[in-house]
C-alpha positions as CSV (number, residue, x, y, z in Angstrom):
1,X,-72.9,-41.3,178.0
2,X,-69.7,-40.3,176.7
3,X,-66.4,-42.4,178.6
4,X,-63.9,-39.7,180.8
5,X,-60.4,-40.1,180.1
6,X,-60.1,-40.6,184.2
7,X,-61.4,-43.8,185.0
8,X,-63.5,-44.4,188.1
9,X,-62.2,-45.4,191.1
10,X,-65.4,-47.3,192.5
11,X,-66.6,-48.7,189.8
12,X,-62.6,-50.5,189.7
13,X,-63.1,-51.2,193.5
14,X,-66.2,-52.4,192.6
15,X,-65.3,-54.8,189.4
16,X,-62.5,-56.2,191.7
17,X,-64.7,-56.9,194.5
18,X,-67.2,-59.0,192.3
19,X,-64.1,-61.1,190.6
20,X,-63.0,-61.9,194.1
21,X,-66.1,-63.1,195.1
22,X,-66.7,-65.2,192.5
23,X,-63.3,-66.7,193.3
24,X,-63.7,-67.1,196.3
25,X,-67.2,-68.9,196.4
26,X,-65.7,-71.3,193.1
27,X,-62.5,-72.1,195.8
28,X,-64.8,-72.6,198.8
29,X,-67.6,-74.6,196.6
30,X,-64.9,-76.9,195.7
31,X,-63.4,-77.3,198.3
32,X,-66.0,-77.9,200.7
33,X,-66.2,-81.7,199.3
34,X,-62.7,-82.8,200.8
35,X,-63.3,-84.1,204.3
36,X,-59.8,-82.6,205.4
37,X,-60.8,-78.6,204.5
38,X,-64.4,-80.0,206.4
39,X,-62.5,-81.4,209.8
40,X,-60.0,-78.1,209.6
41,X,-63.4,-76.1,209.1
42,X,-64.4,-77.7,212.2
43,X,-61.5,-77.7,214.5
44,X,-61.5,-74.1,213.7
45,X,-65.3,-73.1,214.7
46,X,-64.3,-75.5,217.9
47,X,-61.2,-73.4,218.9
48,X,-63.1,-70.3,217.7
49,X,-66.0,-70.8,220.3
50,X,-63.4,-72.2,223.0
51,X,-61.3,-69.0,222.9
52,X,-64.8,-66.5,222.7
53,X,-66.1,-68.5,225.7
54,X,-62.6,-67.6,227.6
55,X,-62.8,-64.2,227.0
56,X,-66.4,-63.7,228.3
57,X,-65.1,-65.3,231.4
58,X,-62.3,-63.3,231.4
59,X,-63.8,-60.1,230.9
60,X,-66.9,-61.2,233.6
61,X,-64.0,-61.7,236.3
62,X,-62.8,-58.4,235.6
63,X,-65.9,-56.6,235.6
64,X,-66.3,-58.6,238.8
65,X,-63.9,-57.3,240.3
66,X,-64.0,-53.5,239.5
67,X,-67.8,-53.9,240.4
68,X,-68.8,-53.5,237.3
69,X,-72.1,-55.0,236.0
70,X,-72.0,-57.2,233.3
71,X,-73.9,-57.5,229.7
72,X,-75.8,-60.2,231.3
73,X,-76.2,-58.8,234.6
74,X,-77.9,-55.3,233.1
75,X,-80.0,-57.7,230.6
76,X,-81.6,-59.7,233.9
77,X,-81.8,-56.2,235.7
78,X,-83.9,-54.9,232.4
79,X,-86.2,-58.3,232.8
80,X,-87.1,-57.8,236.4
81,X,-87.5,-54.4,235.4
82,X,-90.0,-54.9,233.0
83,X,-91.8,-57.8,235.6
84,X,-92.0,-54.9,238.1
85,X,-93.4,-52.9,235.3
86,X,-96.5,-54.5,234.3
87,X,-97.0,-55.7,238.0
88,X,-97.7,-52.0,238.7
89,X,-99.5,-51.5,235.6
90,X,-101.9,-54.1,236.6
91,X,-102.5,-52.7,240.3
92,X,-102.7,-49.4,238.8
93,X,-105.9,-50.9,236.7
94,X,-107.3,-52.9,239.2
95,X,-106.6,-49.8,242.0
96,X,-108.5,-47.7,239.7
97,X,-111.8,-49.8,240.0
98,X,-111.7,-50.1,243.6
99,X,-111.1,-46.2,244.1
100,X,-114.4,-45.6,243.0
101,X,-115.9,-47.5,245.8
102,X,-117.0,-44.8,248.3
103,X,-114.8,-45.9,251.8
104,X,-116.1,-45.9,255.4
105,X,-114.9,-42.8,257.5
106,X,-111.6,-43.8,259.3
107,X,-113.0,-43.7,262.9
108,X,-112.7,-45.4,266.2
109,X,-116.7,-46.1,266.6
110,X,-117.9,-48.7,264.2
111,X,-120.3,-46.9,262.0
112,X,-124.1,-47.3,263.1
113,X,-126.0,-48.8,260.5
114,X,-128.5,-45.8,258.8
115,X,-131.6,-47.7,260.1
116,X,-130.8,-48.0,263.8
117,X,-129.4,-44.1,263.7
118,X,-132.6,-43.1,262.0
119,X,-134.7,-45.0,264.4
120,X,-133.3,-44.0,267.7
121,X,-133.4,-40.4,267.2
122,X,-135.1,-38.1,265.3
123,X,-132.7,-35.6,263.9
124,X,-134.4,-32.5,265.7
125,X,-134.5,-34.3,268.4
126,X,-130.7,-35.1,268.5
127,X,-130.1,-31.6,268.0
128,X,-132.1,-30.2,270.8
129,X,-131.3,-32.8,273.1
130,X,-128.4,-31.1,276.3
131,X,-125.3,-32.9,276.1
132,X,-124.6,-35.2,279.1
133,X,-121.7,-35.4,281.1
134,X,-120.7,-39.1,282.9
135,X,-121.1,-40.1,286.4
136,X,-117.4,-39.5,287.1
137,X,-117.2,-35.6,285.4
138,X,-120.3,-34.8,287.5
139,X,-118.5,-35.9,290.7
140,X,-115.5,-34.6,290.3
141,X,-117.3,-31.0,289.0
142,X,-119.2,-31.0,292.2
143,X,-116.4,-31.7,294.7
144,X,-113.9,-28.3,293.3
C-alpha cells in the first residue's frame, strides 16, 4: 500500500499512546521497589477510601432528607422483591395441585355421608314423599 502524503491522525494518537505506556509502566515498575512511593501509594488509597466513604454518607443524608431512596435502599427493595417473588411462585405450584382436589359444597349442614343418604331413603321415595311443616308452622297456620 502506497504511503499518503497526509499522515494519519490515529495511527499518531495511537504510536503516542503505546510510548506513554511503556513509560509509564518502566516509571512505575521501578519505582514500586522504594518503600517511600509504596507508603505515599498507601496513604493515598487510605485518603482515597476515607473521602469516597464521606461522600456516600453525605449524599445518603441528603437523599434522606428529600425522601429520596437510596442505591442501597432500592437494591434491598429489589431483594425482598425477588423473596416475595418466588414465595408466590411456590404457592402458585403447590395451589395448583390442591385445586384439582374436588371441595365440599360451602353449606351450613354437614354433608351426610353417601351411605347413610342412600340408606335412609330411596330416591323415589324422597321425591314422592309431601313436605312436612314443624309443630310451630302448623300452630300458628291453624290459629289465622
Amino acid at each position: 500500500m502506497a504511503s499518503s502524503l497526509i499522515p494519519d491522525p490515529l495511527q499518531m494518537w495511537r504510536d503516542a499512546l503505546a510510548q506513554l505506556e511503556s513509560n509509564v509502566n518502566s516509571l512505575v515498575t521501578g519505582s514500586m521497589d522504594s518503600k517511600d512511593v509504596m507508603r505515599s501509594v498507601h496513604q493515598l488509597s487510605t485518603v482515597s477510601m476515607g473521602l469516597q466513604q464521606a461522600f456516600e454518607k453525605a449524599i445518603g443524608s441528603y437523599l434522606a432528607k428529600v425522601n429520596l431512596p437510596s442505591r442501597k435502599d432500592v437494591a434491598d427493595l429489589a431483594v425482598a422483591l425477588q423473596r416475595i417473588e418466588e414465595k408466590v411462585d411456590r404457592l402458585a405450584l403447590s395451589g395448583g395441585a390442591a385445586s384439582s382436589v374436588p371441595r365440599p359444597a360451602r353449606t351450613r349442614r354437614p354433608p351426610e355421608p353417601e351411605a347413610t343418604r342412600a340408606a335412609s331413603e330411596p330416591p323415589a321415595a324422597a321425591a314422592a314423599a309431601p313436605k312436612r311443616r314443624s309443630a310451630k308452622r302448623a300452630r300458628a297456620h291453624t290459629r289465622s
